[in-house]
N, C-alpha and C positions, 0 to 999 in steps of 0.2 A: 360304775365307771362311765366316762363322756364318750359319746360319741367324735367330740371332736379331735382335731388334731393336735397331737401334742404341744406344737405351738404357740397357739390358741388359747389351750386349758391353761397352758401356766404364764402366757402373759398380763403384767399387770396394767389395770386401767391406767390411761395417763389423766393426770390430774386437769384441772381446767385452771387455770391460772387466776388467779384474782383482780379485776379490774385495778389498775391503779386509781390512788387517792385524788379524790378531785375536792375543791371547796370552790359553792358556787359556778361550780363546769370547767374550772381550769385547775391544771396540775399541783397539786400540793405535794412537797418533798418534804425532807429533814434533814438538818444541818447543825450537829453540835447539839443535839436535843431540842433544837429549835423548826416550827414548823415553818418550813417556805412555800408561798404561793408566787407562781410566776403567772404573771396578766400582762396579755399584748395590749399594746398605746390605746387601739381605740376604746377598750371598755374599764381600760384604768380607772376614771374619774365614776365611772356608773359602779364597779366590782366595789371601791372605796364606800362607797356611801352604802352600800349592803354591809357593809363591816363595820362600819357604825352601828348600822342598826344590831348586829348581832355583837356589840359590845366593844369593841375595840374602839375608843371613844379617844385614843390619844396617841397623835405620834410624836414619839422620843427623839427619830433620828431619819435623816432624809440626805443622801450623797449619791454622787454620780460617783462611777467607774469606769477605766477605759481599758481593754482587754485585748488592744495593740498586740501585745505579747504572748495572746493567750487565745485564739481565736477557736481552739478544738477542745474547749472545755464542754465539762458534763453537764447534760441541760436535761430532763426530761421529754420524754418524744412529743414531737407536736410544736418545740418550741425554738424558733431556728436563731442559732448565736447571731449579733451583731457584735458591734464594737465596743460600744458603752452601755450602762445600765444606769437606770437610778431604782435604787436600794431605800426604803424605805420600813423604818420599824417600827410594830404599831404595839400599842397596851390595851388591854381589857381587865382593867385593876377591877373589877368584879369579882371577875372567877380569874384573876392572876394568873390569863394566860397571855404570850409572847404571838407577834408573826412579824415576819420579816417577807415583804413585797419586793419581789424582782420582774423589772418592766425593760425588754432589750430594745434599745435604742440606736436606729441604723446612723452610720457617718457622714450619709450622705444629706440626711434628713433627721438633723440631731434637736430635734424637737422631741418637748412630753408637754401632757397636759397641766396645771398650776393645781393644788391641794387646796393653796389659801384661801377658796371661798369653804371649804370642809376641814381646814385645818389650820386657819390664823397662824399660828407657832412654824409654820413650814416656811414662812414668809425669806426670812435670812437662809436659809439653811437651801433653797432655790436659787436664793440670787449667790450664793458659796460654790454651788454645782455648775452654774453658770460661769461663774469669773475662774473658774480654775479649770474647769472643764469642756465650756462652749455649748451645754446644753439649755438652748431657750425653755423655758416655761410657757407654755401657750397662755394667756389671759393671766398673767401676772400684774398686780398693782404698781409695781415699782423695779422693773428686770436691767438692775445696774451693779456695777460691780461691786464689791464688798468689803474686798481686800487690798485688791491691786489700784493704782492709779485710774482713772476716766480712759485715758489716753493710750496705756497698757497695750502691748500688740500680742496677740495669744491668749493662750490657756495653758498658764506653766504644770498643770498635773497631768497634760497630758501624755503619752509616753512618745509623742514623736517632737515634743517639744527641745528647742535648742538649748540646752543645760551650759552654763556657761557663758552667753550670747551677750552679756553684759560686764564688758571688765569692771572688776572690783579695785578702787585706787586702796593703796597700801604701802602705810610710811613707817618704816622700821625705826626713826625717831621716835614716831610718837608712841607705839608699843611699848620701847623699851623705857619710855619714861612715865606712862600708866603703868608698868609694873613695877618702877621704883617706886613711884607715890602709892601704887597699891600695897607695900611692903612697909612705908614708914605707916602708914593710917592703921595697919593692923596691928602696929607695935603699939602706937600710941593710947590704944582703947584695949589693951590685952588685959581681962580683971584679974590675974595675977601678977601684975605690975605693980 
């Protein structure tokens, strides 16, 4: 029998938690069975090029978001929300595995670093983030819109953007007479005729 006090004797050790997952020193989560590494702006362009080297040799997919609406989402500790992100998806068709890059980008200073000297293919998919969303690309080759006009005022993805801000003209003639012509043209080529 213990000397000690009954308290004592039958309390159980408390566990020691397990560090969370880091890749390359910053937080790596999961999302959808998919691994997320979130990298703050400045060591983006440096953390990238260690993921080459460790096989992720291709990025598929590169977009900004703007989280206007959503400012108290889940982030792992250590990593404090901003506004927008740019979300980037990388391959290592080697060993067939996924990672999805999250870099928070403040609104006051909606700049990120450019890919396309490490990933040529990011080229559009930058200047896409830009013209919908207003995030510069720092040392980009060609940082011009994409979609929109030259001239364009805004960044229509954004969530404070004015929806609507441009009236759309609309002639109930001419609708109603593209659906008569659209009507004869289908009868005329119907192959059961």
């Amino acid at each position: 029998m213990s000397n000690a006090p009954a308290s004592e004797a039958t309390a159980d050790p408390v566990p020691t938690p397990e560090p969370a997952p880091t890749l390359h020193g910053f937080p790596l989560t999961e999302s959808h069975g998919q691994a997320v590494l979130h990298l703050p702006r400045p060591q983006y362009v440096a953390v990238m090029k260690k993921l080459i080297a460790d096989g992720y040799v291709m990025a598929i997919d590169l977009c900004g978001v703007d989280y206007l609406t959503h400012p108290g989402r889940s982030l792992p500790d250590g990593v404090e929300p901003e506004r927008f992100e740019v979300v980037v998806n990388l391959l290592d068709i080697e060993h067939r595995r996924r990672l999805r890059v999250r870099v928070q980008v403040p609104a006051d200073d909606a700049t990120c670093p450019s890919l396309f000297d490490l990933h040529p293919g990011t080229e559009a998919m930058e200047r896409e983030a830009y013209d919908m969303f207003g995030i510069a690309f720092v040392d980009h080759p060609d940082l011009t819109r994409i979609l929109m006009p030259e001239d364009w005022q805004g960044h229509p993805l954004r969530k404070d953007y004015g929806v609507g801000a441009i009236p759309v003209q609309f002639s109930a003639d001419y609708a109603r007479d593209s659906a008569t012509s659209a009507a004869d043209n289908t009868a005329e080529v119907a192959p059961w005729q």
